[in-house]
C-alpha positions as CSV (number, residue, x, y, z in Angstrom):
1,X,-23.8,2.6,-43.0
2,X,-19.7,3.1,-42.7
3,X,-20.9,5.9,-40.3
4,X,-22.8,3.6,-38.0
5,X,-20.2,1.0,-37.6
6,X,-17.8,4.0,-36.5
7,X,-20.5,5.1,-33.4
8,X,-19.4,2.2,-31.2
9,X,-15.7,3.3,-31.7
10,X,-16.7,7.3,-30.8
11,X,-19.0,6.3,-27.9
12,X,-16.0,3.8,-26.3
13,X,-13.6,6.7,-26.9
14,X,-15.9,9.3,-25.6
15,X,-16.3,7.0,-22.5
16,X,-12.7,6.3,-21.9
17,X,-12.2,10.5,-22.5
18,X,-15.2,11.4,-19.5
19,X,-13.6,8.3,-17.3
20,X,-10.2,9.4,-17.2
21,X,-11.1,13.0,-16.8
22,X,-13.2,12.2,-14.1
23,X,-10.9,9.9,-12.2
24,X,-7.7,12.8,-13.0
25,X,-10.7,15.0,-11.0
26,X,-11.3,12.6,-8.3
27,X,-7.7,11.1,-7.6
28,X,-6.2,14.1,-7.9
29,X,-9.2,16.9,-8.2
30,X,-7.5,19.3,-11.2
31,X,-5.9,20.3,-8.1
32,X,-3.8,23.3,-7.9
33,X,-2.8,24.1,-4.4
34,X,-2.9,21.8,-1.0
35,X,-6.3,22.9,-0.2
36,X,-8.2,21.4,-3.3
37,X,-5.8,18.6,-3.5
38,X,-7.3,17.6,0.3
39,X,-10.9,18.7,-0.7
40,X,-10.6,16.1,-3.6
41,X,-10.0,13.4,-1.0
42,X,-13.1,14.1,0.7
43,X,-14.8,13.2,-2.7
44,X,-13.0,9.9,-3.6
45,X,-15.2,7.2,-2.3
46,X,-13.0,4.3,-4.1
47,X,-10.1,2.2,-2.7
48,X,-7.8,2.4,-5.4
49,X,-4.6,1.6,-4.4
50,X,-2.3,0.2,-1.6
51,X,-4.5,1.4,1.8
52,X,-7.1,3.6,-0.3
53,X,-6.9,6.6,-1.4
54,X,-3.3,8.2,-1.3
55,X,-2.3,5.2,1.2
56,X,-4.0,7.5,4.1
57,X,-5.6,3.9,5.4
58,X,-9.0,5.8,5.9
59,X,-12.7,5.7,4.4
60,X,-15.8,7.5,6.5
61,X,-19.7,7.0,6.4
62,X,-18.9,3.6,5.0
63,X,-21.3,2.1,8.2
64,X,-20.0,-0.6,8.9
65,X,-21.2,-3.4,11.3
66,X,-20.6,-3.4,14.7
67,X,-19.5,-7.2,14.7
68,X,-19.2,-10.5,12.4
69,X,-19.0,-13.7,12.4
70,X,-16.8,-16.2,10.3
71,X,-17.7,-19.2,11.3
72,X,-21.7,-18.7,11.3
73,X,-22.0,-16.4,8.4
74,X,-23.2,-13.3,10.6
75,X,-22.8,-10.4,8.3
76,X,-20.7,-12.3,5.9
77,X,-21.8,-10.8,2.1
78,X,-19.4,-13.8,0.6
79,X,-16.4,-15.6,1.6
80,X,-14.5,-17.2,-1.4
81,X,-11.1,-18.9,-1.1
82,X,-8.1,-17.6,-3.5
83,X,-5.1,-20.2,-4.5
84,X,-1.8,-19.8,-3.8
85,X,0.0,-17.2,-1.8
86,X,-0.8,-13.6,-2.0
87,X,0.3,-10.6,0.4
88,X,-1.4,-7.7,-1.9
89,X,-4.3,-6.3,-0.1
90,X,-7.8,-5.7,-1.7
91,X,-8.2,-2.9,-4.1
92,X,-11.7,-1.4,-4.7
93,X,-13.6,0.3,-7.4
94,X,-17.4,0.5,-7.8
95,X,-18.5,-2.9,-8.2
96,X,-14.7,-4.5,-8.6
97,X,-12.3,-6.2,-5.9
98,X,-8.9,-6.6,-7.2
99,X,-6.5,-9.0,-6.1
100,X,-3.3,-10.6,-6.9
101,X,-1.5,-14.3,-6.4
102,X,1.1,-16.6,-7.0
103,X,0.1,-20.3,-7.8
104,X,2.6,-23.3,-7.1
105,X,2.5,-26.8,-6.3
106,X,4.4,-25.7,-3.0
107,X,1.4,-23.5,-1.3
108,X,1.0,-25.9,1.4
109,X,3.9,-24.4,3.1
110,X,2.0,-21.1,3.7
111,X,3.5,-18.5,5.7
112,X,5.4,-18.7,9.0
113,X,3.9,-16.0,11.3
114,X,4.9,-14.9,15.2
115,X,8.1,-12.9,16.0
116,X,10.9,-13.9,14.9
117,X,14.2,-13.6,13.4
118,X,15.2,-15.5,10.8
119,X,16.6,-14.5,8.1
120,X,16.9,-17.8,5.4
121,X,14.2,-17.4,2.5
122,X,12.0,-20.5,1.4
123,X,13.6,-22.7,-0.6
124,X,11.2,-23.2,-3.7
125,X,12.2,-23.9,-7.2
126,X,8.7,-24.5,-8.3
127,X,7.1,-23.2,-11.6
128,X,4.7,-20.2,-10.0
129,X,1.6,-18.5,-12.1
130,X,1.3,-14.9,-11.4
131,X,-2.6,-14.0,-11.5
132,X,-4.6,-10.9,-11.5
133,X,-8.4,-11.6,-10.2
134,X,-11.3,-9.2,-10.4
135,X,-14.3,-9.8,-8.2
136,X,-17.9,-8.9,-8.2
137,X,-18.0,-7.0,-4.9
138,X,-22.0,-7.4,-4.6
139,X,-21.3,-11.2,-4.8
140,X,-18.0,-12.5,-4.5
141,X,-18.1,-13.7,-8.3
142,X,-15.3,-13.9,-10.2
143,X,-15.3,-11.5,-13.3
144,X,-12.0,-12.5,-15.1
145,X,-9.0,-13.9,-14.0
146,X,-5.4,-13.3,-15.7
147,X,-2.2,-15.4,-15.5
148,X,0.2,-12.5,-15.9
149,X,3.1,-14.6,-16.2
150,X,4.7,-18.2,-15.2
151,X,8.2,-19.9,-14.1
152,X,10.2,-19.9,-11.8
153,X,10.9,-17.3,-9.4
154,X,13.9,-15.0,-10.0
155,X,14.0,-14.3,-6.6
156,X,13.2,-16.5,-3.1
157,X,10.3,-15.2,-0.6
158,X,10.7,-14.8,3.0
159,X,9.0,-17.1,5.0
160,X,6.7,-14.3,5.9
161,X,6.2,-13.3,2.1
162,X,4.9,-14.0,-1.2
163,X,5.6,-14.3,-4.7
164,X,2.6,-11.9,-4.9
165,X,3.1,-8.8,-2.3
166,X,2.1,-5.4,-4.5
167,X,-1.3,-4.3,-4.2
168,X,-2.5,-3.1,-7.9
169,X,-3.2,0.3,-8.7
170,X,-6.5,1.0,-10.5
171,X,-8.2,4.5,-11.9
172,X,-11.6,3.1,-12.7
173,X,-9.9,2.4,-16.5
174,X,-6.3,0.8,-15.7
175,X,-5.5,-1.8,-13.2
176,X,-1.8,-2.0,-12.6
177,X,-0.2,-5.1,-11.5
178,X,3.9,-5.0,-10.3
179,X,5.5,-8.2,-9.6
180,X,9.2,-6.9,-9.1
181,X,11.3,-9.2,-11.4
182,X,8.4,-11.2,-13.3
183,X,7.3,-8.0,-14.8
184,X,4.9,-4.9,-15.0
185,X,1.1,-5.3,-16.0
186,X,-1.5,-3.2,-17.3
187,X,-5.0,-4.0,-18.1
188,X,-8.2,-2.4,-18.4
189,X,-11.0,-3.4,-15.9
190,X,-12.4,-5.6,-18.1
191,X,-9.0,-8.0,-18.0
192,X,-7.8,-7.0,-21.6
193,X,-3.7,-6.6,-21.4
194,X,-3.2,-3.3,-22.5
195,X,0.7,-3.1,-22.4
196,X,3.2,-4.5,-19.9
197,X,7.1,-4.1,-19.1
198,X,9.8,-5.9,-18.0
199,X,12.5,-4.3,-15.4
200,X,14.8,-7.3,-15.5
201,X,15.9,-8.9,-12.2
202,X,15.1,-6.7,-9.4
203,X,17.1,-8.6,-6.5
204,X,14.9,-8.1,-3.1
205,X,17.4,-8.9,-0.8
206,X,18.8,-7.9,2.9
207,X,22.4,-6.2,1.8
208,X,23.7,-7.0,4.8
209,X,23.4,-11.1,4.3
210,X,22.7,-11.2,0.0
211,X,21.5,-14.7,0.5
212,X,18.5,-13.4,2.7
213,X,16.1,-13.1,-0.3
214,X,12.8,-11.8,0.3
215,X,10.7,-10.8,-2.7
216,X,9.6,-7.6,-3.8
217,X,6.8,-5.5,-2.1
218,X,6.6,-1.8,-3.8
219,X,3.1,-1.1,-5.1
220,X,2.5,0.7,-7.9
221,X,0.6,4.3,-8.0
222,X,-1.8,5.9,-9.8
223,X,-2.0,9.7,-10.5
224,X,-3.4,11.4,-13.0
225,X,-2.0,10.0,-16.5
226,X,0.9,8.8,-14.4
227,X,2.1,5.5,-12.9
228,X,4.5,6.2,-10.2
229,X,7.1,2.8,-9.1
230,X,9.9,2.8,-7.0
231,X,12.1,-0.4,-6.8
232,X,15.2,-0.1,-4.1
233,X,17.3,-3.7,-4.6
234,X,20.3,-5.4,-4.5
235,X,21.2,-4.9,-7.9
236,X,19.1,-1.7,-9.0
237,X,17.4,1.3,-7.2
238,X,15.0,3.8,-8.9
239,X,12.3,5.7,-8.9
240,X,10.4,6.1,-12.4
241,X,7.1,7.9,-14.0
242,X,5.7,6.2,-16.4
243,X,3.2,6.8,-19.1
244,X,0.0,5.1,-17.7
245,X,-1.6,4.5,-21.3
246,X,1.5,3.0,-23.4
247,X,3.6,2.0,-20.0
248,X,6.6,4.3,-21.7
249,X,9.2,5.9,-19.4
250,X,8.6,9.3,-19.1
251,X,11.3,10.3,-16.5
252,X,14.1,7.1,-14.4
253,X,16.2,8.4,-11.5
254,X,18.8,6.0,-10.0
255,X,19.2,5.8,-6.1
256,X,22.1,5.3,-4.0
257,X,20.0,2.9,-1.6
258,X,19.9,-0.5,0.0
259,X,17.2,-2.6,-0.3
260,X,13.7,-1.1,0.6
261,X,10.0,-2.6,0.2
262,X,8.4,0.6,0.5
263,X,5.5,2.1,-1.4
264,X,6.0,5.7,-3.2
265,X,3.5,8.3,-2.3
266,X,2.2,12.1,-4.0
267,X,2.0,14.9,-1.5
268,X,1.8,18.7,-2.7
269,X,3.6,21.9,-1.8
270,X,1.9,24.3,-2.8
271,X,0.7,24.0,-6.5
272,X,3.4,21.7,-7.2
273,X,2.7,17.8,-7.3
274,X,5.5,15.7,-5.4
275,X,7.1,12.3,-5.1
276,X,8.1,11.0,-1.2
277,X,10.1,8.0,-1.2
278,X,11.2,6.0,1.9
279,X,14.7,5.0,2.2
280,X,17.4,4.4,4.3
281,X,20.4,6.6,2.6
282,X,18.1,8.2,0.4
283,X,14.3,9.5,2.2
284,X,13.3,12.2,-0.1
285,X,11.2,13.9,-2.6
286,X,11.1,14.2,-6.3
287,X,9.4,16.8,-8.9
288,X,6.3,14.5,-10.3
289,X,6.7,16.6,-14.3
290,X,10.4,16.2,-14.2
291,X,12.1,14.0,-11.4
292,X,14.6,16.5,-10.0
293,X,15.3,16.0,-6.5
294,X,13.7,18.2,-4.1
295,X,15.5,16.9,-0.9
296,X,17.1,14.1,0.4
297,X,18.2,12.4,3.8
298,X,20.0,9.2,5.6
299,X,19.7,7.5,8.2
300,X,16.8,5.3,10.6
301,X,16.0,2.0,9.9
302,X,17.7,0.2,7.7
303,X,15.0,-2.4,6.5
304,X,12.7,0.1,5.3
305,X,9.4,-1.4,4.6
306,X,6.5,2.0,5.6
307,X,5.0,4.2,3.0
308,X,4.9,7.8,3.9
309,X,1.8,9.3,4.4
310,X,0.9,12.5,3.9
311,X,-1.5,14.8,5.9
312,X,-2.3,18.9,4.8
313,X,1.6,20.2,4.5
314,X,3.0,17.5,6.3
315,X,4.6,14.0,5.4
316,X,5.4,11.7,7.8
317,X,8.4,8.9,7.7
318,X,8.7,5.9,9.9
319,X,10.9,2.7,10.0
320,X,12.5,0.6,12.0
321,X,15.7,-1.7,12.2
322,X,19.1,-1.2,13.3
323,X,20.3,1.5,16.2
324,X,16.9,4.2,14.8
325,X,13.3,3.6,14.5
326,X,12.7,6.9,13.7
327,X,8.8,8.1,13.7
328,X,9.0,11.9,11.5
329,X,7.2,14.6,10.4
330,X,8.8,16.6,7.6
331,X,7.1,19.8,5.9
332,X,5.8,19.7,2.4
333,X,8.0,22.6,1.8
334,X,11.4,20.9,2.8
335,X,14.0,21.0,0.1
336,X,17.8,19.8,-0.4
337,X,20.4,18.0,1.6
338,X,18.3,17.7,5.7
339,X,20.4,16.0,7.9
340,X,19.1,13.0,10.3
341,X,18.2,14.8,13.6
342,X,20.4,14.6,16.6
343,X,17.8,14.5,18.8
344,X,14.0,14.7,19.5
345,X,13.5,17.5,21.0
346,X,15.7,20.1,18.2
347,X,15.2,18.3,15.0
348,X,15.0,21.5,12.2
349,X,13.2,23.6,10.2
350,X,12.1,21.1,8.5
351,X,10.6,18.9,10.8
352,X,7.4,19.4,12.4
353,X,8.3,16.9,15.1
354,X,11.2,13.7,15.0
355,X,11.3,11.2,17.2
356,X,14.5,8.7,17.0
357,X,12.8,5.7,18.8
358,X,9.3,5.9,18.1
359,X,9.0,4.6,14.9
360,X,7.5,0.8,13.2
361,X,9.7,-2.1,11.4
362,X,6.3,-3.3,9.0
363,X,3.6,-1.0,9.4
364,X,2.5,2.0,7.9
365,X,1.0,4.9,10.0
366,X,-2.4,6.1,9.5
367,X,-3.6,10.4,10.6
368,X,-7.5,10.8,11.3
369,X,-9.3,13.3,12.6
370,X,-5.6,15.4,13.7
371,X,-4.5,12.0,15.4
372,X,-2.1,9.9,14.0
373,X,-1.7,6.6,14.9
374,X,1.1,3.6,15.1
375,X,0.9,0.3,15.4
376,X,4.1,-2.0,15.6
377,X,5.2,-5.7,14.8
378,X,4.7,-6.4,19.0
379,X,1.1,-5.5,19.0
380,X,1.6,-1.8,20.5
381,X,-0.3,1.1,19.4
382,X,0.3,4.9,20.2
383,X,-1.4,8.0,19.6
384,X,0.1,11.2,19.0
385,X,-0.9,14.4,17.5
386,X,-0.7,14.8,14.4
387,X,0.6,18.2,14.3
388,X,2.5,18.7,17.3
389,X,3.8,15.0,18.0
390,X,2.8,14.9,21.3
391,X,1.9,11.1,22.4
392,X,-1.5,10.5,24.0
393,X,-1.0,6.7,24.8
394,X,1.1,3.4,24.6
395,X,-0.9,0.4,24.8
396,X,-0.4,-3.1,23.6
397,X,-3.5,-4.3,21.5
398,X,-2.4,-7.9,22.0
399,X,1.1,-9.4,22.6
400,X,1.0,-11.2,18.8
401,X,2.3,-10.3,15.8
402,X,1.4,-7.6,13.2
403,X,2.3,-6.9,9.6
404,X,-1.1,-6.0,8.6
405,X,-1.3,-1.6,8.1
406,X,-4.2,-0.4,10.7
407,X,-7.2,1.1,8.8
408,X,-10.0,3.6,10.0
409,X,-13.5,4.1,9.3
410,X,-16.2,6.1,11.4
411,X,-14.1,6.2,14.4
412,X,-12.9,2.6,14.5
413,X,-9.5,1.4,14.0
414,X,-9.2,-1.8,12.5
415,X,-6.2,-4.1,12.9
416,X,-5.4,-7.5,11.9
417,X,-3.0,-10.0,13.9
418,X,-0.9,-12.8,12.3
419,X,-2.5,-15.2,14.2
420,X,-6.0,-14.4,12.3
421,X,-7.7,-12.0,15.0
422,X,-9.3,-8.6,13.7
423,X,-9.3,-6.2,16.7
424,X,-11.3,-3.2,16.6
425,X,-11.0,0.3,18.7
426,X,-12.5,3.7,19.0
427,X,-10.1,6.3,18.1
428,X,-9.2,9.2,20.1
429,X,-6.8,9.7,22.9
430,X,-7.8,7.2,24.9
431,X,-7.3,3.7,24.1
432,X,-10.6,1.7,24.0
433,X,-10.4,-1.7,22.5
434,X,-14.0,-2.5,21.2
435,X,-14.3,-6.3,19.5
436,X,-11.7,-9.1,18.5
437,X,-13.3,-10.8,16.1
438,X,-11.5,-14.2,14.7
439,X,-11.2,-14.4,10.8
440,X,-10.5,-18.6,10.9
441,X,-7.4,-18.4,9.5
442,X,-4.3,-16.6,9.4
443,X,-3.6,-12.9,8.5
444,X,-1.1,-10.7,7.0
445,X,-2.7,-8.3,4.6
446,X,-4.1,-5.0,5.2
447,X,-8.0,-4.8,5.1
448,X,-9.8,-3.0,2.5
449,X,-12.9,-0.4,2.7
450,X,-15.5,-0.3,0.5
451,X,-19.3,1.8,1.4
452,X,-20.9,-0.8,3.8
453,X,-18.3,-3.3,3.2
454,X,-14.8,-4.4,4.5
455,X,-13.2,-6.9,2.9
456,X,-10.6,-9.2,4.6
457,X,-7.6,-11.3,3.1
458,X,-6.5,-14.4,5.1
459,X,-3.7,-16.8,3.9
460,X,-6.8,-18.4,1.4
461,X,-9.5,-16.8,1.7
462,X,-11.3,-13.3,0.9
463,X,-14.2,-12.1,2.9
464,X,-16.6,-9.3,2.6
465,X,-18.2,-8.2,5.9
466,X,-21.6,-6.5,5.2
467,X,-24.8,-6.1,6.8
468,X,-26.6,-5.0,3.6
């Protein structure tokens, strides 16, 4: 009978063993070169992170409907509100949303959207709960709910931001939640805290005014048995690999850098798995086993907020603020000290293409189909090749305000405006805007793509658009 009470124990461990191994196969395909690490993509039908799968903002065959409605329910699966203030965009796997907020007597502020300039953060001394919710994605039920933590902020939030900006990371097993100075979370998917850490005061704020606080926004990654973070402050700057069972350190490197709100990336040169990090004095790359430095450069904008994105053996940079808004494409196989380019046209040998003006303050580019595209804060989008650099067009989607990343699926391109409008247009190298569809309310997060769904994030409210 002792033998029989150990089965449940073997068959847990036995599941946990087959999950993770096939998770390391799908998120990062036992991959030993470029090729199979972008042949593994191809078989990842999850969104398990900030913008899906390796941030590359894409999901195909998802079918999609043509059109919705909000207000009438048209091809509305559910539509459920979420308190407080969140900024992290939906994270998908299976039959699990993931999402993350900050509770506080003081919501009813909300966000101020448009284009602007200030600089002063909310004032808010409020005690805040951090939560972690999973949703049933076929129904808009809530599974569990976690408060990860409460008090008072450490740090204040731009009037644009939230207590809660970090999308979670999640390998079907783990779902990672970062909220800068009130801690790092782990849990399984079924809600159980499995470890967490605690980074001390991570001081999001503009160094060139220290009293413009505005919250933390680096999401954490998953890859393989590894949880990538990268926090760039006021006080602290550092890139770190941690264990993803026990949450220990495996491997810390300090960064001469300014403030940055910029998610980490993995891209590959060759067989050997890689670290980008956006910066302003430090852009680079890291060895994922042992955190050496593979190469390093300054300069561009100096409010770096983009993720780079990675596309066969290139990885391309782009920020905004200050004198550059560089838009880059650096090879994979790039290594030590590269200078910031002179000019477009000359950049290096380890560009593919540079341009010095070309590049976004909030948004992170997205490559389909050998076209990438960028949409800026104004409402412009361009299209250039993704290879070469050359630009196709310039056109203005609307004249409003975007923070929200663009998103593709089956040849649309999905963006959402501040003001709570979800445009929608073909890709290619012509510009052809499609739909604007209005989501009710208010927008500032990045959608999420699911098979047959896409699921939205207004300043209350989550809603799944299906026709199935």
């Amino acid at each position: 009978m002792k033998y029989l009470a150990l089965i449940p124990i073997f068959l847990a461990t036995l599941f946990l063993s087959c999950n993770q191994s096939h998770n390391r196969k799908l998120l990062a395909g036992e991959v030993n070169s470029e090729e199979s690490f972008y042949e593994s993509m191809e078989l990842n039908r999850q969104w398990p992170g900030y913008r899906g799968y390796f941030a590359s903002g894409y999901l195909d065959q998802t079918h999609l409907p043509d059109s919705f409605n909000v207000e009438t329910s048209h091809n509305i699966k559910w539509n459920i509100q979420i308190p407080g203030l969140g900024l992290s965009c939906p994270v998908i796997w299976d039959n699990r949303v993931f999402i993350t907020t900050a509770v506080s007597e003081s919501d009813s502020e909300g966000y101020r959207t448009g284009l602007y300039g200030d600089i002063e953060p909310v004032e808010d001394s409020s005690e805040h709960i951090w939560k972690v919710y999973c949703i049933e994605k076929s129904s808009g039920e809530i599974i569990w709910e976690k408060d990860a933590n409460r008090g008072i902020p450490q740090v204040k939030r731009h009037p644009k931001s939230s207590h809660a900006n970090t999308t979670v990371a999640t390998d079907g097993y783990h779902v990672v939640a970062f909220f800068g100075s009130e801690g790092l979370y782990c849990y399984n998917v079924d809600g159980e805290l499995l470890w967490k850490r605690d980074f001390g005061l991570i001081n999001s704020a503009w160094n060139v005014v220290e009293s413009a606080e505005w919250e933390f926004c680096s999401s954490p990654v998953i890859f393989q048995d590894k949880l990538i973070i990268q926090a760039d402050a006021l006080n602290t700057a550092f890139v770190a690999v941690l264990n993803l069972s026990t949450g220990e350190t495996l491997w810390r490197q300090e960064r001469d850098e300014i403030t940055g709100w910029c998610t980490p990336n993995v891209y590959f040169d060759g067989e050997k798995a890689r670290i980008a990090v956006n910066g302003y004095k430090h852009r680079g790359g890291y060895d994922l086993e042992t955190g050496a430095e593979i190469w390093r450069m300054s300069g561009g904008g100096d409010v770096p907020i983009p993720t780079p994105i990675v596309w066969k053996d290139l990885v391309y940079f782009n920020s905004a603020h200050g004198r550059h808004a560089p838009l880059m494409a650096v090879k994979n196989s790039a290594t030590g000290e590269i200078s910031y380019p002179e000019n477009d046209s000359t950049p290096g040998s380890d560009f593919a293409w540079f341009y010095d003006r070309m590049g976004a303050y909030m948004t992170s580019v997205v490559v389909y189909d050998n076209l990438l595209y960028r949409l800026r804060w104004n409402g412009s989008l361009s299209c250039f090749d993704a290879r070469t650099g050359e630009a196709f067009f310039h056109e203005t989607v609307n004249p409003s305000s975007f923070v929200a990343c663009p998103v593709v699926s089956d040849n649309r391109i999905y963006m959402v405006s501040e003001d709570g409008d979800l445009y929608i247009a073909s890709t290619g190298k012509e510009y052809k805007l499609l739909k604007k569809i209005p989501l009710g309310e208010v927008s500032l997060v990045t959608p999420g793509i699911a098979e047959g769904m896409l699921i939205l994030r207004t300043a209350s409210r989550l809603i799944a658009v299906s026709s199935t």
